[in-house]
C-alpha positions as CSV (number, residue, x, y, z in Angstrom):
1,X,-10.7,4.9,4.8
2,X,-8.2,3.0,7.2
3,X,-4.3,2.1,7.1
4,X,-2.5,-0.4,6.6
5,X,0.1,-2.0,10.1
6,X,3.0,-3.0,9.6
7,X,4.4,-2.6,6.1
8,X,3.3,-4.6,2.8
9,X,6.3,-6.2,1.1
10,X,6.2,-6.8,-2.2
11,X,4.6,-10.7,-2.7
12,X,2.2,-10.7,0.1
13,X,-1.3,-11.9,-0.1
14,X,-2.4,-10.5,3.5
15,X,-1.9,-7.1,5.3
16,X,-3.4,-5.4,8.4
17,X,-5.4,-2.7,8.7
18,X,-5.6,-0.3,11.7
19,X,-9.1,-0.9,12.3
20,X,-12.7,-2.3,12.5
21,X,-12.5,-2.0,8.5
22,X,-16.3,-3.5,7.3
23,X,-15.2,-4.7,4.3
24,X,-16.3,-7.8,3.1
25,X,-15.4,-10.7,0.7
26,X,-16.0,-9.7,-2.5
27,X,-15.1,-6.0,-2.2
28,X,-12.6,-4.1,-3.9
29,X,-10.1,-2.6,-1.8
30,X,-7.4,0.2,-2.8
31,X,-3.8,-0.1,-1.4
32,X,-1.8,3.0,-1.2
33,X,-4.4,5.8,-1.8
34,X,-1.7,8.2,0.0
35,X,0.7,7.3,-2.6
36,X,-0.4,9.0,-5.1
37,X,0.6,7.2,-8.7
38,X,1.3,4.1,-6.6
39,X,-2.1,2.6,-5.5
40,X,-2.6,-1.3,-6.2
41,X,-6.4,-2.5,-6.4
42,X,-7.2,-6.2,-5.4
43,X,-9.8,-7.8,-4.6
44,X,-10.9,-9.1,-1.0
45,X,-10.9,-12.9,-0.7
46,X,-11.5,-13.5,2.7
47,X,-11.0,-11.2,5.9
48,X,-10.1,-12.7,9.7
49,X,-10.9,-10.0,12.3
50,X,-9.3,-10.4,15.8
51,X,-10.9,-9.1,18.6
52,X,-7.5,-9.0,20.6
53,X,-5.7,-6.3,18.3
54,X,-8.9,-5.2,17.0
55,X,-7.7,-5.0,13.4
56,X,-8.8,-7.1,10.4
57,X,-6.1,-9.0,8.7
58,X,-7.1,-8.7,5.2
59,X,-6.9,-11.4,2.4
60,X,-6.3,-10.6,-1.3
61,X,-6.9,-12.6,-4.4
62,X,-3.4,-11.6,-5.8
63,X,0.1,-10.4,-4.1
64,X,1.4,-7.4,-4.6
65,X,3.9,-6.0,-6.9
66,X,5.3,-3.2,-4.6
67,X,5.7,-2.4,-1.2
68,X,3.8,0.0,1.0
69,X,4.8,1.3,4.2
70,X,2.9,1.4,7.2
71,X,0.3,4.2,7.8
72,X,-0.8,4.2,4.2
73,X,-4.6,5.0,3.5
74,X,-6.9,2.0,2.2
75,X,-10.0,2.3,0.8
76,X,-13.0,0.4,-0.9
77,X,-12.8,0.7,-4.4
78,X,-16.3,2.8,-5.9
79,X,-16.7,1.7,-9.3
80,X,-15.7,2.4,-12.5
81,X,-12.0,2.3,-11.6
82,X,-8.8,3.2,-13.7
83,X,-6.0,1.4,-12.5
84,X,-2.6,3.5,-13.0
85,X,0.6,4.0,-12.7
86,X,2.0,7.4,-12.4
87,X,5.7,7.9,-13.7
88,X,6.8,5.1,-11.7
89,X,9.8,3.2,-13.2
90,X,10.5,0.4,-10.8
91,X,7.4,-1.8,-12.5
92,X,9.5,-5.3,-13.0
93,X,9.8,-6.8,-16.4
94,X,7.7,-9.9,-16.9
């Protein structure tokens, strides 16, 4: 697993992770693993890795519906998968 740097606002299609991740396109990644009830699934649509920072800034194929702070745990999605959401009220109304 790795963590996300800086934050993930609600909206965004990228984030960073805190490391040489080897994900690739096509994979599933999980968002929020530490936050338990709170994780958001997407799938990985392309990934830029720069060698000055050494982190991988991460594309996903839809934005996100909540924010995540910094230093949350990521991790590639290991099928079959459940998506939930945990007594959390602040889902908007679409």
């Amino acid at each position: 697993s790795v963590t996300v740097t800086p934050d993930i606002a609600p909206g965004d299609y990228h984030f960073l992770i805190a490391a040489e991740s080897g994900y690739a396109t096509g994979d599933y990644i999980q968002v929020g693993v530490s936050d338990s009830g709170l994780e958001e699934v997407r799938k990985i649509v392309y990934i830029d890795g720069d060698a000055v920072t050494t982190a991988d800034r991460v594309f996903v194929d839809y934005p996100f519906l909540i924010a995540h702070a910094a230093g949350v745990v990521c991790n590639e999605v290991q099928a079959p998968y459940i998506h939930r959401w945990k007594n959390w009220t602040g889902y908007p109304n679409c």
